[in-house]
VODO-737114 format. One record per atom (N, C-alpha, C): residue number from 1; atom name; z, y, x. Coordinates in steps of 0.05 Angstrom, whole numbers, plus 5000, padded with zeros to 4 digits. Each point is the difference from the previous one (the first is absolute). Last residue first. Example, Ala and Ser with C-alpha at 12.3 -4.5 7.8 and 13.67 -1.06 7.14 Angstrom:
<nodes>
- nr,atom,pz,py,px
- 2,N,5142,4955,5257;
- 2,CA,5001,5024,5016;
- 2,C,5014,5022,4985;
- 1,N,4999,4885,5006;
- 1,CA,5000,5024,4982;
- 1,C,5000,5024,5018;
</nodes>
This chain:
<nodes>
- nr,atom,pz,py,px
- 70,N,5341,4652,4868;
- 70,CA,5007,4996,5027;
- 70,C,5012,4969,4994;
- 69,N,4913,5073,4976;
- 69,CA,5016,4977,4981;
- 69,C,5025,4989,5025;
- 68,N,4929,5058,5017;
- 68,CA,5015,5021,4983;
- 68,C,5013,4971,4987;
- 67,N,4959,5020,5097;
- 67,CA,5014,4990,4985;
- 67,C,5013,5004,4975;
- 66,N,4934,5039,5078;
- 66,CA,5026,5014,4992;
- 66,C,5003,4968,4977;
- 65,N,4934,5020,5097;
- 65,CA,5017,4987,4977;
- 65,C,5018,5009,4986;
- 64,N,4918,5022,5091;
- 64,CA,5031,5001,4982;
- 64,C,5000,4985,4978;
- 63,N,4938,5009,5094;
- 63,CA,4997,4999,4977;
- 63,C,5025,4995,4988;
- 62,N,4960,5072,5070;
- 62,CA,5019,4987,4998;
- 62,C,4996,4980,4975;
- 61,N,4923,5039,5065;
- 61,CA,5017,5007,4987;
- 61,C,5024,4979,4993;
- 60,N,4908,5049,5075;
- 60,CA,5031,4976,4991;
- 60,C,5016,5004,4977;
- 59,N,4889,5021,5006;
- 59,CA,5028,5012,5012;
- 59,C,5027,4974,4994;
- 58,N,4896,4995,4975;
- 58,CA,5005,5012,5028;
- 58,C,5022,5007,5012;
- 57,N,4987,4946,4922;
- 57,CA,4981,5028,4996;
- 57,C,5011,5014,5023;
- 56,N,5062,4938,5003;
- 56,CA,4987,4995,4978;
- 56,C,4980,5028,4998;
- 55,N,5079,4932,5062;
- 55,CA,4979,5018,5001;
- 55,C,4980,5002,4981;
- 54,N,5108,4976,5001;
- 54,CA,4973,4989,4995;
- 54,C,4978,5024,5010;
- 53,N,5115,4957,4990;
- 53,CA,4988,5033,5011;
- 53,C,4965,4988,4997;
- 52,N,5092,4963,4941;
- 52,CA,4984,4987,5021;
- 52,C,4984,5034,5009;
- 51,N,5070,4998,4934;
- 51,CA,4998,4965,5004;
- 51,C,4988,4998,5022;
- 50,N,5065,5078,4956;
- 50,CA,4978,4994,5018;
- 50,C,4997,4971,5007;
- 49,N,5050,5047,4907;
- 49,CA,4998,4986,5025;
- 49,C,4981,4994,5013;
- 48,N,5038,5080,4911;
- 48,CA,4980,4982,5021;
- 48,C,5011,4990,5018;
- 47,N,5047,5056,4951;
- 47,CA,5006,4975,4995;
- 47,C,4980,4976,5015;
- 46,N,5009,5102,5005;
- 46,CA,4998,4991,4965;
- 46,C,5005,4974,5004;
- 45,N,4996,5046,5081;
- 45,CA,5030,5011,4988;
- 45,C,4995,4993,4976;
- 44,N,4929,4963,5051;
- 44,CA,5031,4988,5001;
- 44,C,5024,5016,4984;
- 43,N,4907,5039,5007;
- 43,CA,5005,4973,4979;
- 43,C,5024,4985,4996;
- 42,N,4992,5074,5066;
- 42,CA,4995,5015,4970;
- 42,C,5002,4972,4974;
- 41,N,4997,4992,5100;
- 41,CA,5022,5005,4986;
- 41,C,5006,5003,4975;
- 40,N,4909,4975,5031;
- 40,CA,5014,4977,4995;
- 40,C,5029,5009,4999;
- 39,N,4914,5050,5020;
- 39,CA,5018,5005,4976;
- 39,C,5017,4975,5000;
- 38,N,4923,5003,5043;
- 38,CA,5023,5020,5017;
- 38,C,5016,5012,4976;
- 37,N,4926,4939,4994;
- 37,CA,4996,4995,5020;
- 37,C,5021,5019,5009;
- 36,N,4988,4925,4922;
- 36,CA,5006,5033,5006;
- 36,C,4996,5000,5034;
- 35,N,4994,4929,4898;
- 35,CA,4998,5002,5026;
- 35,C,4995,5031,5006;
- 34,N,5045,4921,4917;
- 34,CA,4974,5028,5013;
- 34,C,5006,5003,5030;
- 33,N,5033,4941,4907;
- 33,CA,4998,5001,5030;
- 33,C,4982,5022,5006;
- 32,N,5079,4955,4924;
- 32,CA,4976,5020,5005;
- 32,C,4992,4999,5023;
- 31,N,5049,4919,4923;
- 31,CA,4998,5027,5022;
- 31,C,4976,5013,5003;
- 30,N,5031,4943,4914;
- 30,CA,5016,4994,5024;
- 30,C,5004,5022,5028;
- 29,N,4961,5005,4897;
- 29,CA,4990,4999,5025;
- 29,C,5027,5001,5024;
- 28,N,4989,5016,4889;
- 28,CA,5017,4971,5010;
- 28,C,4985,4995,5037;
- 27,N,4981,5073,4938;
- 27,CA,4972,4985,5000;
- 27,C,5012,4970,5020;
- 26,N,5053,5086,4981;
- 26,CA,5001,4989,4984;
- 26,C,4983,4985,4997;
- 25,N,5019,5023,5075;
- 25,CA,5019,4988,4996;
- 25,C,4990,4996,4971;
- 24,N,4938,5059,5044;
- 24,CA,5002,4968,5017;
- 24,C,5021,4981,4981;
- 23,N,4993,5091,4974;
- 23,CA,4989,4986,4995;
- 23,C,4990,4962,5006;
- 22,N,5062,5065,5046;
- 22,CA,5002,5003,4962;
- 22,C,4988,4979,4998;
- 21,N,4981,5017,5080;
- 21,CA,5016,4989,5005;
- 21,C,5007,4999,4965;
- 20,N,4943,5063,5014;
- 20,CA,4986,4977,5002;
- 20,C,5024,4973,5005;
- 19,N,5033,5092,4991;
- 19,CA,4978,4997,4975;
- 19,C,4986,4966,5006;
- 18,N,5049,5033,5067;
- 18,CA,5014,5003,4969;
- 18,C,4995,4982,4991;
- 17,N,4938,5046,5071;
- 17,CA,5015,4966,4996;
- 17,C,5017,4997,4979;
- 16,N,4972,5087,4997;
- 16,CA,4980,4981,4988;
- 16,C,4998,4970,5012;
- 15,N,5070,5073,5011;
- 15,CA,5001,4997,4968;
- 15,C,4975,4973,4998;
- 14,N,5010,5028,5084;
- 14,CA,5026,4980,4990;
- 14,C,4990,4998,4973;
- 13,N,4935,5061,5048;
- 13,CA,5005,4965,5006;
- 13,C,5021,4980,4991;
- 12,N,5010,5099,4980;
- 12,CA,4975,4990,4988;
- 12,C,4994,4975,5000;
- 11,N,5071,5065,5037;
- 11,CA,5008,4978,4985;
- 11,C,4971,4981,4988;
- 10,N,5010,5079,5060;
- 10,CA,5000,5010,4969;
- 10,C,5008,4975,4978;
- 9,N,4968,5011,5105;
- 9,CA,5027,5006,4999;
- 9,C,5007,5012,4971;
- 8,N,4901,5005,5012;
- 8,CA,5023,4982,5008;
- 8,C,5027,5012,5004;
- 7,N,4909,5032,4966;
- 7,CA,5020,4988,4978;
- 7,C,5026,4985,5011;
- 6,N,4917,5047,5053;
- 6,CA,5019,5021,4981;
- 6,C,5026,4988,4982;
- 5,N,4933,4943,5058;
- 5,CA,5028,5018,5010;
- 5,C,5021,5017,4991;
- 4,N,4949,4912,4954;
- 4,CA,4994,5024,5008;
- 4,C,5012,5020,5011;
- 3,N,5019,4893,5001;
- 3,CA,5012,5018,4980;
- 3,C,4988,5033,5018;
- 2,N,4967,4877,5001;
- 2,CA,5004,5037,5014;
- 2,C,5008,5014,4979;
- 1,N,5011,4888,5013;
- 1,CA,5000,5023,4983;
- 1,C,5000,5024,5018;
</nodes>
């Protein structure tokens, strides 16, 4: 996810994981995975876990996990 410069630090990207983690739970979905190339604090302070590091479309990125069933 890119959040337009003007809009960040405005909550925009939370409200719209939220929103998709919402949804995930009521569609009974176990977990989420995505991948980041320099945001992986930003995922961890929500609950994300780093599983593995991957080279994908030219750059290194992190691939994560958040778990919504425990």
């Amino acid at each position: 996810m890119v959040t337009e410069r003007i809009f960040r630090g405005q909550g925009v990207a939370n409200a719209l994981i939220q929103k998709v983690i919402a949804q995930a739970k009521q569609q009974e979905t176990n977990e989420l995975w995505l991948y980041t190339p320099d945001q992986q604090a930003y995922y961890q302070r929500s609950g994300w876990q780093a599983v593995e590091q991957r080279h994908i479309a030219g750059e290194e990125v992190t691939v994560m996990v958040l778990h919504l069933t425990q």
